[in-house]
C-alpha positions as CSV (number, residue, x, y, z in Angstrom):
1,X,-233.7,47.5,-161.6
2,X,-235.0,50.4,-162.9
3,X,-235.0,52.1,-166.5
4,X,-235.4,56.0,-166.9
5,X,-234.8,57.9,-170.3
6,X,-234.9,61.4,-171.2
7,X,-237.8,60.8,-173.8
8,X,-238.3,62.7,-176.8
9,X,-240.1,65.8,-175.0
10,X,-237.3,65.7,-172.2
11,X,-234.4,66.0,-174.7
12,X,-231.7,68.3,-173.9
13,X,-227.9,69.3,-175.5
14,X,-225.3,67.1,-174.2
15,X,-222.9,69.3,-171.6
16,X,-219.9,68.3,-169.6
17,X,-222.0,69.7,-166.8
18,X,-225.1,68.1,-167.7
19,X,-223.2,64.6,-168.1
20,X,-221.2,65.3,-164.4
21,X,-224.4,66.1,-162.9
22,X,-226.2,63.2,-164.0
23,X,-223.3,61.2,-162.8
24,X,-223.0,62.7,-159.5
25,X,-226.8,62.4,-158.6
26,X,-227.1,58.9,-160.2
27,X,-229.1,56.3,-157.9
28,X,-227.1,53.0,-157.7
29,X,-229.5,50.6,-159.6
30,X,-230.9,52.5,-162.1
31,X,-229.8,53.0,-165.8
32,X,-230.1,56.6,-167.1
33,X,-230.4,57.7,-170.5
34,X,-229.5,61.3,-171.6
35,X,-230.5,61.9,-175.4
36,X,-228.9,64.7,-177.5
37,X,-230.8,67.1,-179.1
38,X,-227.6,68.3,-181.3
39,X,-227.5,64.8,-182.7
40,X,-230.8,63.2,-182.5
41,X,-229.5,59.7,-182.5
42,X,-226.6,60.1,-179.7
43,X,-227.1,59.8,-175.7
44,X,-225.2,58.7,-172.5
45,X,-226.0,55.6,-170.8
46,X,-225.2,55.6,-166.9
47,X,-225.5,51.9,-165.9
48,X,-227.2,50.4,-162.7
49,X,-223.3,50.2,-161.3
50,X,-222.5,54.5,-162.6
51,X,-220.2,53.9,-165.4
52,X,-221.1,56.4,-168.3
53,X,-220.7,55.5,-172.2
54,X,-221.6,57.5,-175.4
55,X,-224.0,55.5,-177.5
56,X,-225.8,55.7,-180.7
57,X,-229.2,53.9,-181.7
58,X,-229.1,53.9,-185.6
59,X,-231.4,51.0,-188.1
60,X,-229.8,48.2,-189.1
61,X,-230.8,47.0,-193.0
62,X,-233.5,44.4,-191.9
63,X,-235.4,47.5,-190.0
64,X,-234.5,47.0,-186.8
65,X,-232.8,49.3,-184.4
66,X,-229.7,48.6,-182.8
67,X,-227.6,50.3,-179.9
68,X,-223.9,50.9,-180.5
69,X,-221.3,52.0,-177.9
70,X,-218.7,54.6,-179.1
71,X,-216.7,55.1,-176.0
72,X,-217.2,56.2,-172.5
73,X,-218.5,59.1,-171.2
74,X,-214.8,60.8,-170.1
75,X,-214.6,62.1,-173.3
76,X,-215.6,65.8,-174.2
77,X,-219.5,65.7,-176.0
78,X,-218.7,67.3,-179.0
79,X,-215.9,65.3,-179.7
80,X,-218.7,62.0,-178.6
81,X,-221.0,64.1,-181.5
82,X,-218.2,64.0,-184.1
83,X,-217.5,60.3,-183.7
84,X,-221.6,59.8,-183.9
85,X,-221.8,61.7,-186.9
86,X,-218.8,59.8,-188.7
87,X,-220.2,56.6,-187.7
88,X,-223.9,57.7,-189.1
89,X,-222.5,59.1,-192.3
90,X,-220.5,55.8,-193.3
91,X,-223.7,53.8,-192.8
92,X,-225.7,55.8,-194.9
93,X,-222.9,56.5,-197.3
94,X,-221.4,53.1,-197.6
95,X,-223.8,51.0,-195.7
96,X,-220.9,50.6,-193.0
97,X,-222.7,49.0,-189.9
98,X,-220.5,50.1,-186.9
99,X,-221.1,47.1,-184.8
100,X,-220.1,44.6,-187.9
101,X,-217.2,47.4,-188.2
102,X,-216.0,46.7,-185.0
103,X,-216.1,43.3,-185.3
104,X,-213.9,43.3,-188.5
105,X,-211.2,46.2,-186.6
106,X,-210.7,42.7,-183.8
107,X,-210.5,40.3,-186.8
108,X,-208.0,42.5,-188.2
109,X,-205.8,42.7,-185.1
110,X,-205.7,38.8,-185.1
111,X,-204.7,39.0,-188.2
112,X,-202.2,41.3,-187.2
113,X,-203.0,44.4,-188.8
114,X,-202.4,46.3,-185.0
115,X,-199.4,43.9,-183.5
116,X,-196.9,46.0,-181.9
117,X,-196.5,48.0,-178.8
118,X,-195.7,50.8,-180.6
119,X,-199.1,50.5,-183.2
120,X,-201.1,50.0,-180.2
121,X,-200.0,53.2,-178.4
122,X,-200.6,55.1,-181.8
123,X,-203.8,54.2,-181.8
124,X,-204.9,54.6,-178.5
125,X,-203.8,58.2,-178.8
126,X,-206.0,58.4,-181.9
127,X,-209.2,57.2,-180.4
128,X,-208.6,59.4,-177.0
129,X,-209.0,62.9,-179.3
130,X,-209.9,64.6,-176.2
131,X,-206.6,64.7,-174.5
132,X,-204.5,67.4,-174.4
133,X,-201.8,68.2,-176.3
134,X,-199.5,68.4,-172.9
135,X,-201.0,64.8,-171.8
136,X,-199.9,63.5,-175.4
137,X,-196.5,65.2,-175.2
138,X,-196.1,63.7,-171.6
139,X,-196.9,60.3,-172.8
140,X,-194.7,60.4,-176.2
141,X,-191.9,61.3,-173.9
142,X,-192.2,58.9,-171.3
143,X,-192.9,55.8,-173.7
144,X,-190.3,57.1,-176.3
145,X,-187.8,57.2,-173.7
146,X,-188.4,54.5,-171.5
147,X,-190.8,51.8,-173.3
148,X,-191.1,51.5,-176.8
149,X,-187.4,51.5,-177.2
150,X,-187.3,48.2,-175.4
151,X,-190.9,46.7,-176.4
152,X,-192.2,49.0,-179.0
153,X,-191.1,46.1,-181.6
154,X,-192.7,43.0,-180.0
155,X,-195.9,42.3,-180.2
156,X,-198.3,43.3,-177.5
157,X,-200.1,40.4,-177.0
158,X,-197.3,38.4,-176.0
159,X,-196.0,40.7,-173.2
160,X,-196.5,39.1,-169.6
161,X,-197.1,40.2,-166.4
162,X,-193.7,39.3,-165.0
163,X,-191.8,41.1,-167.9
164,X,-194.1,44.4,-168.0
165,X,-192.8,44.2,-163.5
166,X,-189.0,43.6,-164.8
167,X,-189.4,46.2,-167.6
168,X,-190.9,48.9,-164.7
169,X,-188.1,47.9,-162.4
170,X,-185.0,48.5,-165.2
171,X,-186.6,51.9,-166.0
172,X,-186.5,52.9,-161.9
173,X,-183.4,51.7,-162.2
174,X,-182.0,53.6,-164.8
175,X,-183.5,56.8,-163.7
176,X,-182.0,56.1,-160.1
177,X,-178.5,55.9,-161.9
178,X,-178.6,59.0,-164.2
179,X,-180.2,61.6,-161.6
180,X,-178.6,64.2,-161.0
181,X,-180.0,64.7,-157.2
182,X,-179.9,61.3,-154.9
183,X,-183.9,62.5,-154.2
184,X,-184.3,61.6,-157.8
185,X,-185.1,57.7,-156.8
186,X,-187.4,57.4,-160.4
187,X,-190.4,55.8,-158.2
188,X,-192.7,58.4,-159.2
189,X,-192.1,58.2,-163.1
190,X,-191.4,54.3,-162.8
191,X,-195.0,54.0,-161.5
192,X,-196.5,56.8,-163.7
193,X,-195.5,54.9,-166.7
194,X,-196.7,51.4,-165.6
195,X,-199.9,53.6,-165.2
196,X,-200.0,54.8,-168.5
197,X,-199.0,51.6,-170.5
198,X,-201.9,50.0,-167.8
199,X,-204.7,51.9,-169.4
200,X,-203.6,51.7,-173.3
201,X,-204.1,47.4,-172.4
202,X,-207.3,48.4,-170.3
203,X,-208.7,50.3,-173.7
204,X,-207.5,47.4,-176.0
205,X,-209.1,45.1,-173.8
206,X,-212.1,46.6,-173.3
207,X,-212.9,48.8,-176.1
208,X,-211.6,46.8,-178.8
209,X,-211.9,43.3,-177.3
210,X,-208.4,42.4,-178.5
211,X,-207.3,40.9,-175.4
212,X,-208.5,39.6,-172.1
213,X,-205.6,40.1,-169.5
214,X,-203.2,43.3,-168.8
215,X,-199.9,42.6,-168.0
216,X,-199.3,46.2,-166.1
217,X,-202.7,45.2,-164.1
218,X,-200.3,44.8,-160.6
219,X,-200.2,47.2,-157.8
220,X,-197.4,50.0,-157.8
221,X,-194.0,48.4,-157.3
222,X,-193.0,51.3,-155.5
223,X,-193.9,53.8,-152.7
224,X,-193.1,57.7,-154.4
225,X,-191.8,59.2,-150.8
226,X,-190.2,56.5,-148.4
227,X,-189.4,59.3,-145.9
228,X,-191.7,61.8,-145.0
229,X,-190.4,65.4,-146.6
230,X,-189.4,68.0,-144.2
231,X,-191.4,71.1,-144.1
232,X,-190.0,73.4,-146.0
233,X,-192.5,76.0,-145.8
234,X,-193.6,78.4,-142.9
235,X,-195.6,81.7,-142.6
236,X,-192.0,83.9,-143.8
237,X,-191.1,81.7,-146.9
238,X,-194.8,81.7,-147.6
239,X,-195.2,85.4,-147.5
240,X,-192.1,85.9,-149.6
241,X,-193.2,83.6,-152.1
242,X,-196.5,85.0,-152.3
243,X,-195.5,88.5,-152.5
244,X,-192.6,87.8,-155.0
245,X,-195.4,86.2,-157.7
246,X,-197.7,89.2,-156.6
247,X,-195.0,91.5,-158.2
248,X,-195.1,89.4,-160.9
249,X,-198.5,89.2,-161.8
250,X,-198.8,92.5,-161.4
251,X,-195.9,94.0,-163.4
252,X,-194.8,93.8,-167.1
253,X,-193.4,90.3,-166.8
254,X,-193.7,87.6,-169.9
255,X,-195.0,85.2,-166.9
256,X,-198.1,86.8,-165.7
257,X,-199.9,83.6,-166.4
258,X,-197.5,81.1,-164.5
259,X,-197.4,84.2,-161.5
260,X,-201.3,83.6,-161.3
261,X,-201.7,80.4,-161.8
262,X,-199.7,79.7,-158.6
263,X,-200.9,82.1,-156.8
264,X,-204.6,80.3,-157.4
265,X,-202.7,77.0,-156.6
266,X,-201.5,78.2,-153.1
267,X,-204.8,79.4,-152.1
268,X,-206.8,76.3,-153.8
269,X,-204.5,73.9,-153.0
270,X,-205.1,71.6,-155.8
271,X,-203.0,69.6,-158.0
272,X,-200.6,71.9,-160.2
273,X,-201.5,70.1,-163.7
274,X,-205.5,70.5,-162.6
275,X,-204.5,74.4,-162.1
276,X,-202.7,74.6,-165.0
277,X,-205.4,72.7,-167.2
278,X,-208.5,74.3,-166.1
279,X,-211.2,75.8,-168.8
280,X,-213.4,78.8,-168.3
281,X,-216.4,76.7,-168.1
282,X,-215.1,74.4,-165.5
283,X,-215.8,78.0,-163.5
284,X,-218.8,78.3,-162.2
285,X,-218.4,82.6,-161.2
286,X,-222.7,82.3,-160.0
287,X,-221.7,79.6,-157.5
288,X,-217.6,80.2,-156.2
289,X,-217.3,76.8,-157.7
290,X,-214.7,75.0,-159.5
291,X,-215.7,71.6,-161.1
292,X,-212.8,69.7,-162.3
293,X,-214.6,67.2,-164.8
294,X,-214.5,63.8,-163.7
295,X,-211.6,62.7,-167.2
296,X,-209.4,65.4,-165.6
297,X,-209.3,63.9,-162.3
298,X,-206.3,61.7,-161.1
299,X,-208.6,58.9,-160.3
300,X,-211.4,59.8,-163.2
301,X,-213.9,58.3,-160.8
302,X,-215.8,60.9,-159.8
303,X,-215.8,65.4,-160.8
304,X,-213.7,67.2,-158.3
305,X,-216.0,70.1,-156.8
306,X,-213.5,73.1,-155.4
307,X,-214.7,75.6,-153.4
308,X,-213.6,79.2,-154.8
309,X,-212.8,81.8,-151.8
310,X,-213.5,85.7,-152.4
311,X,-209.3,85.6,-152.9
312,X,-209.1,82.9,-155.8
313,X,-212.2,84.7,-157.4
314,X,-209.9,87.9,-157.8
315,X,-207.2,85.6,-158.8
316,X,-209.4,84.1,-161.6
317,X,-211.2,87.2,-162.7
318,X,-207.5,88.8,-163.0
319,X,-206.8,85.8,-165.7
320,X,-210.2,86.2,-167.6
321,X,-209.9,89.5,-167.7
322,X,-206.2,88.9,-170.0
323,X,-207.5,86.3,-172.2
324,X,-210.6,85.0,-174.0
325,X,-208.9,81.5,-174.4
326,X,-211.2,78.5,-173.5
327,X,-208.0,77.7,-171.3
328,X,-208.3,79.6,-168.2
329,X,-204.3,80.0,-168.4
330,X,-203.1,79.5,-172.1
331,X,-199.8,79.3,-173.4
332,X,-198.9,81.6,-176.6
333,X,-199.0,80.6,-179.9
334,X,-199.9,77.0,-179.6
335,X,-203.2,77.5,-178.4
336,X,-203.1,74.8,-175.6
337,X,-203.0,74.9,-171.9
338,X,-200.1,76.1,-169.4
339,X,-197.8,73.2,-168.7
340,X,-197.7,71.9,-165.1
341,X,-193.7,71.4,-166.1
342,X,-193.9,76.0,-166.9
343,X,-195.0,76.2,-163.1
344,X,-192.5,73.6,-161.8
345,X,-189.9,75.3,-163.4
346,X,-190.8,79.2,-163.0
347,X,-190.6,78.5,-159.4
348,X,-187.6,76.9,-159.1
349,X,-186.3,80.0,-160.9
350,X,-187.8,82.2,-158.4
351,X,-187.0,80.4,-155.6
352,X,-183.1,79.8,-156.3
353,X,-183.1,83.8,-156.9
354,X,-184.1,84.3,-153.4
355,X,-181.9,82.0,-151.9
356,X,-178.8,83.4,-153.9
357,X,-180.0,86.7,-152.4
358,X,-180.4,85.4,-148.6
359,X,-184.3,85.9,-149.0
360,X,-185.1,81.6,-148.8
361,X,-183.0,79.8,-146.4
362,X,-182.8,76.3,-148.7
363,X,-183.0,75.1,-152.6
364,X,-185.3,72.3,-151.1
365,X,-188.3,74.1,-151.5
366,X,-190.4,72.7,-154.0
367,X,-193.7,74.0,-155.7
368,X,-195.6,70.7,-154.3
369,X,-194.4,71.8,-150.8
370,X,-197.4,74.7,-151.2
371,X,-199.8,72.3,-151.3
372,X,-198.7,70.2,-148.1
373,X,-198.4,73.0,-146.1
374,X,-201.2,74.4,-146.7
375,X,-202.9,71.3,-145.7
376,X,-201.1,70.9,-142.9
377,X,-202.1,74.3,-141.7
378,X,-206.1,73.7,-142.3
379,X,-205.7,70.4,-139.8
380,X,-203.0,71.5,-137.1
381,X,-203.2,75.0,-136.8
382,X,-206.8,75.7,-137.9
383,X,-208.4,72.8,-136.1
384,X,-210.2,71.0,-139.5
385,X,-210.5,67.2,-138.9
386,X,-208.1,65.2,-141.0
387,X,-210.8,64.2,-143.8
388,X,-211.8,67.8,-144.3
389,X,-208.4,68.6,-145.0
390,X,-208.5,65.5,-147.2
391,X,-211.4,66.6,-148.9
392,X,-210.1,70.2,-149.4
393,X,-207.0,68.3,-151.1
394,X,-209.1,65.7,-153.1
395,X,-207.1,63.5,-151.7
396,X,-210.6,61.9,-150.0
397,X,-212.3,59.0,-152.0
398,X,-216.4,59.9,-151.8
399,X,-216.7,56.6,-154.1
400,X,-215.8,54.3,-150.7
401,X,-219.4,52.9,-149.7
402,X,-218.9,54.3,-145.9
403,X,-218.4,57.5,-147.6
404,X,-221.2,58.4,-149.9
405,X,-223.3,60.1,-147.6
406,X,-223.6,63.8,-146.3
407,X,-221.3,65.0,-149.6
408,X,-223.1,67.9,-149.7
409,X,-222.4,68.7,-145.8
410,X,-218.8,67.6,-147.0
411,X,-219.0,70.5,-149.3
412,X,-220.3,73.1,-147.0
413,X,-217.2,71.9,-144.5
414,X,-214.8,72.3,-147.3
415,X,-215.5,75.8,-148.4
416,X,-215.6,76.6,-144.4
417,X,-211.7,75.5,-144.5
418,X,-210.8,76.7,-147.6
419,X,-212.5,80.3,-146.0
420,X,-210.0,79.9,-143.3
421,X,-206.9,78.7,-145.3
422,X,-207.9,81.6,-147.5
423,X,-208.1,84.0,-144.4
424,X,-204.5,82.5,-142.9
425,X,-203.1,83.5,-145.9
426,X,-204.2,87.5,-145.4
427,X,-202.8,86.9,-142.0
428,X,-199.3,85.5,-143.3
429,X,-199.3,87.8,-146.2
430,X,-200.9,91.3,-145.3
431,X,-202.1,93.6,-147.9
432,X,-201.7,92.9,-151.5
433,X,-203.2,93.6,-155.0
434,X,-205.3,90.5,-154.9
435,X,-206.6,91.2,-151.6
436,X,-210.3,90.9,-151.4
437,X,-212.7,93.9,-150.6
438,X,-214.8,93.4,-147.8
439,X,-217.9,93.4,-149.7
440,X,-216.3,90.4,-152.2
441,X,-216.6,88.4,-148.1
442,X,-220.5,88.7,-147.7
């Protein structure tokens, strides 16, 4: 094994693109350090295996020098620089040794200072400052509604395995019964919330060493679409869709925001809540590239890098162009990001106004149906092999060891599909006031 560290001479300011980067290019067997030069005492470790942490090398009183982990890498670096700062001030404030710190926060779990379900989801909100204000709202909900009602009293160490698996199974359950729509089976949320309470024991586990074993560590106990979903989608309803959020981007409508931001999800094809949740300097404008930071993905394994075709540059510019928010599609007033829930819902709206007008032949059509038939297009009618169309989806895991190879040549193949979806679209749609010029092609 290997060590390599960004000496004193090679210091540079800690970036989510410098971190990703790093990340991305990192040789298996080798540990990397990346040392601030914001706060002279903070860098990133990437180990030999490629997990990334925030650390800080501070004296101890006998002299010595000691390394202390503050969390991993996910989180944003200035948020990583406020936490070193805190830390550094209370030791030469008070003398407060963060390591002999941590060791007292476990002694005073065992004691019982942080015993409940409910005190250990409060604090794993606290120490996860980077996430947003429409991830914490989606979590409160889900675990104030489903969990914390049942378990939020009892103490957290003393929930097993096989009650966290009867405890997922009563909420499916329940959500099966009250739906309103016999599609509404509750395996998506069911799942979604073993997930979540999953990686509140993963942090108390690992980051605070409070326990060894996590009773939601078990595979999914259910399968989110039984049935495969009828198409719902084809060049007509596609065009009609598209043209009917054209107008709306375009015109003196509250929802410019939510019109462009699908628009830029039917030609990306990615993930609603990554569209709705994208920053202006995820957007590289220099390159057509879109990096969706590695915390943001679904799997936060590895950055998502999305091709941007001459049509979602317009798209994007358009948005810039209305706001200087660090969001690229803001909400008002609350100065957070679009909610994937604002998309969901503004095109149900649209689409049951069309079908009450005869323009949509069903109320079936859903927002996520966009995405699947756009994918469907790039491997049937456009002649992509499936794992391009994968790829162009991040649906693709480059982490798999028969995959790591040729990603850049991946790349190059995605942007050639996502050219193509992009040109499938001017053949479905026709004109429009997003449609690129021909120099905006070369």
């Amino acid at each position: 094994m290997t060590n390599h560290e960004n000496r004193k001479g090679n210091r540079a300011r800690l970036t989510r693109k410098l971190i990703d980067k790093a990340q991305a290019d990192h040789v298996r067997g080798k540990r990397v350090r990346l040392w601030d030069t914001d706060v002279p005492q903070l860098y990133v470790q990437i180990t030999p295996g490629g997990s990334a942490s925030y650390y800080i090398r501070y004296p101890r009183a006998d002299g010595s020098k000691n390394d202390f982990r503050l969390c991993a890498a996910s989180i944003p670096p200035e948020d990583a620089r406020r936490g070193a700062l805190q830390r550094l001030a209370a030791l030469q404030l008070e003398g407060i040794d963060p390591a002999v710190e941590r060791r007292d926060d476990i002694a005073a779990a065992k004691r019982g200072k942080v015993e409940t379900v409910s005190a250990l989801a409060e604090l794993f909100d606290e120490a996860h400052p980077h996430f947003s204000e429409g991830d914490k709202r989606a979590r409160s909900y889900l675990l104030g509604r489903f969990v914390l009602p049942r378990i939020g009293d009892r103490p957290f160490r003393e929930i097993s395995k096989p009650e966290m698996k009867d405890l997922v199974r009563s909420i499916q359950s329940q959500i099966a019964t009250d739906a309103r729509h016999p599609r509404f089976n509750g395996h998506s949320t069911a799942n979604q919330i073993q997930s979540i309470v999953r990686r509140m024991y993963n942090w108390a586990i690992s980051d605070r060493e409070w326990l060894s074993e996590n009773p939601a560590s078990f595979p999914a106990l259910f399968e989110d679409n039984l049935e495969q979903r009828p198409e719902y989608f084809d060049p007509d309803s596609f065009a009609k869709i598209w043209h009917a959020n054209v107008a709306r981007a375009t015109g003196k409508d509250t929802r410019i925001s939510v019109a462009l931001a699908t628009l830029l999800y039917l030609v990306t094809l990615q993930r609603p809540v990554d569209v709705a949740r994208a920053q202006r300097e995820h957007i590289n404008l220099s390159e057509a590239t879109w990096i969706v930071p590695k915390h943001l993905t679904k799997k936060k394994r590895k950055p998502y890098y999305v091709p941007l075709t001459p049509l979602a540059m317009r798209l994007i510019q358009a948005q810039m162009e209305r706001s200087s928010s660090t969001y690229l599609f803001p909400t008002c007033g609350r100065g957070d990001h679009l909610l994937r829930g604002s998309m969901g819902g503004a095109f149900m709206a649209m689409r049951n106004q069309m079908v009450e007008a005869g323009e949509l032949p069903s109320k079936e059509l859903q927002l996520y149906d966009g995405r699947r038939y756009g994918r469907t297009v790039i491997e049937e009618d456009l002649g992509f092999p499936e794992r391009v169309a994968e790829h162009v989806i991040n649906h693709y895991d480059e982490n798999q060891p028969s995959r790591r190879y040729n990603v850049r040549t991946m790349r190059e193949k995605v942007r050639a599909a996502q050219n193509a979806w992009s040109d499938e679209i001017a053949r479905m749609v026709g004109p429009h006031a997003f449609s690129p010029a021909p120099s905006d092609k070369q």
